[in-house]
N, C-alpha and C positions, 0 to 999 in steps of 0.2 A: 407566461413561461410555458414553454413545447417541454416536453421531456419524454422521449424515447429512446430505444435500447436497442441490441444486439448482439448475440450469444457466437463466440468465436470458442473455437477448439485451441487447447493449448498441451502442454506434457501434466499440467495439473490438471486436467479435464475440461469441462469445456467453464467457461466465465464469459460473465453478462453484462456488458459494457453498457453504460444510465449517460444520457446527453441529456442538459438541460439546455436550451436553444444552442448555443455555438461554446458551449465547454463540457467539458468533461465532468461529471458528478459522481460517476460513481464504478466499480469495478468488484463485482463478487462473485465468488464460488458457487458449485452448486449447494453445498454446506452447510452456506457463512453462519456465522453465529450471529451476526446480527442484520441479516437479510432489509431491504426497504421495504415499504411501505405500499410505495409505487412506483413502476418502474416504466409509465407508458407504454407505449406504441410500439410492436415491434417493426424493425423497419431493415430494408437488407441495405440499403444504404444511407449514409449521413455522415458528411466530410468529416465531423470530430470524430464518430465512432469508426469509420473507417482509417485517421491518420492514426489514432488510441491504437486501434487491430496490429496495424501496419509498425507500429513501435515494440507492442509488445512482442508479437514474432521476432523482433531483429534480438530483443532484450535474450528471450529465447533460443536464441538462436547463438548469442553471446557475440552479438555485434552492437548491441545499444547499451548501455552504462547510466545514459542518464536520459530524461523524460523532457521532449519539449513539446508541452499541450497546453492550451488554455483549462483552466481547473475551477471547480467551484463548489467544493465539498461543502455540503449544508453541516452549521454546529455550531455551539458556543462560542464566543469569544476564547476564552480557554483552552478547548478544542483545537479552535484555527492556529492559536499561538504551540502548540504541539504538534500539530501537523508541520506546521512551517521548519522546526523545530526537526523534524524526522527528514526533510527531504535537505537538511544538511550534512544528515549520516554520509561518508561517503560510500561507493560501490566498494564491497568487498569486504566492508568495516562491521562492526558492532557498536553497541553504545547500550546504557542500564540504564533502568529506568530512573535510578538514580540521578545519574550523570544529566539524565534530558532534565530533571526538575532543579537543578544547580545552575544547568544554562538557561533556566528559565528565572533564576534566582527565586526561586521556591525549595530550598532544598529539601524540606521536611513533606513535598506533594507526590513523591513518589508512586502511592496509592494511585490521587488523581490524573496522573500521568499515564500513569497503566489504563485507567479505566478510558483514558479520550484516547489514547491506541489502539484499546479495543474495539472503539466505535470511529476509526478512521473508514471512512467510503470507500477509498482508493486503496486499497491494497496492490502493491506492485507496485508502482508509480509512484506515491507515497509509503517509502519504503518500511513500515511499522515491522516488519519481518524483521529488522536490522537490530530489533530492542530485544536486551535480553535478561536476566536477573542479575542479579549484583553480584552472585554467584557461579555466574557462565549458561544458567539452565536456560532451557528455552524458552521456558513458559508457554503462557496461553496465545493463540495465534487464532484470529477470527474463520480462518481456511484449514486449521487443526495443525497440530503441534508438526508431523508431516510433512507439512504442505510448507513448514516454516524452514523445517530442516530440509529439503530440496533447495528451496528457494536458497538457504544458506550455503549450501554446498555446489550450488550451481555458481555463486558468485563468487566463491573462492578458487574453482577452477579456474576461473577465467582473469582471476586477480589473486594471484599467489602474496602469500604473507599471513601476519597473524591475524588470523580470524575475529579471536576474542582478544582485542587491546587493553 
């Protein structure tokens, strides 16, 4: 397995887009809370991190709504079923942490729900910004609480309705 990266400017600063040969692994902040390990080779081009670049500018730009990339988030079983899990939230929408461990028919994993959001790789793409408390708060966000609330209010302009369902 190749795995190399490359650092794209955005309105959140700039983010460090992780290719493992021909998918997409990974997308973080200068920030993150939970930064990798290894992130390769920098490289000024690579078709996935270049189509990943080229999507989230449009996302940015509030012309893209939804992510068509090959993916391959490293992570538990668990994990993966959470992730999957998030990128059914729709654009515009919210969802609790709750809510995601009831669709998961765990309803009492709340906790563990939160905690594999907060170690999703893909931020943006896999939309974990989307998750909120059962109470509307924002909570913790791996790009900072901020970065959570832009991303939310950039997606409600561009898709009017109720935010917090």
């Amino acid at each position: 397995m190749t795995r190399v990266n490359k650092t794209i400017s955005s309105p959140l600063g700039p983010l460090t887009l992780v290719a493992d040969d021909d998918a997409l692994a990974g997308i973080y902040f200068d920030q993150h809370r939970h930064p990798p390990a290894e992130i390769g080779a920098t490289v000024s081009e690579h078709a996935i991190l270049d189509r990943a670049a080229e999507q989230l500018c449009e996302f940015f730009e509030g012309t893209r709504r939804k992510f068509d990339l090959p993916l391959a988030p490293a992570g538990t079983e668990f994990q993966q079923l959470v992730w999957a899990e998030l990128r059914k939230i729709p654009f515009g929408s919210t969802a609790s942490y709750g809510e995601l461990a009831s669709r998961l028919d765990k309803p009492g994993a709340s906790r563990a729900v939160g905690a594999a959001n907060g170690k999703n790789p893909l931020s943006i793409v896999v939309p974990c910004h989307r998750v909120i408390g059962a109470n509307g708060s924002l909570t913790g966000y791996a790009g900072g609480e901020e970065t959570k609330k832009w991303l939310l209010q950039h997606e409600a302009a561009i898709a009017p309705g109720p935010l917090f369902a």
